[in-house]
C-alpha positions, 0 to 999 in steps of 0.5 A, spaced: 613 396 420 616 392 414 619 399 412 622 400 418 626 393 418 629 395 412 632 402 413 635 399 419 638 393 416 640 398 412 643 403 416 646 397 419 649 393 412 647 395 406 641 397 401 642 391 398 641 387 404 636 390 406 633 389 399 635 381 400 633 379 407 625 376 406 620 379 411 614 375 412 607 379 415 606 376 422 599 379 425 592 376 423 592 372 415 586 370 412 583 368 406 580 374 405 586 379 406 591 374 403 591 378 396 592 385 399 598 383 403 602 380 398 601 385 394 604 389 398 610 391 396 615 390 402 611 383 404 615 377 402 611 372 405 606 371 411 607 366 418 600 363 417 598 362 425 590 359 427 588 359 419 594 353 417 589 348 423 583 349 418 585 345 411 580 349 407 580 356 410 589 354 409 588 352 402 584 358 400 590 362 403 595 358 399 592 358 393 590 365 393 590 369 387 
């Protein structure tokens, strides 16, 4: 779906500012499939729902590594 954002912004703008504009993962972030989706290439960022209310379960996302 990422990819899908950047070729339409694409073919509405530019390569380049599909390239620029951050796309953030918006389904189900938990610790445990943080790292692997931001290694994703096309993910930016990720829009942390029900696990940013739970301090520890939030710290582990934020500070995966």
């Amino acid at each position: 779906m990422i990819g899908e954002i950047r070729r339409t912004l694409a073919s509405l703008y530019t390569d380049e500012t599909a390239a620029a504009v951050r796309v953030q993962y918006g389904g189900s972030v938990k610790p445990g499939n943080i790292r692997e989706l931001m290694a994703h290439p096309q993910i930016d960022g990720a829009l942390v729902g029900g696990a940013s209310l739970d301090p520890e379960e939030f710290a582990l996302i934020v500070t995966y590594r």
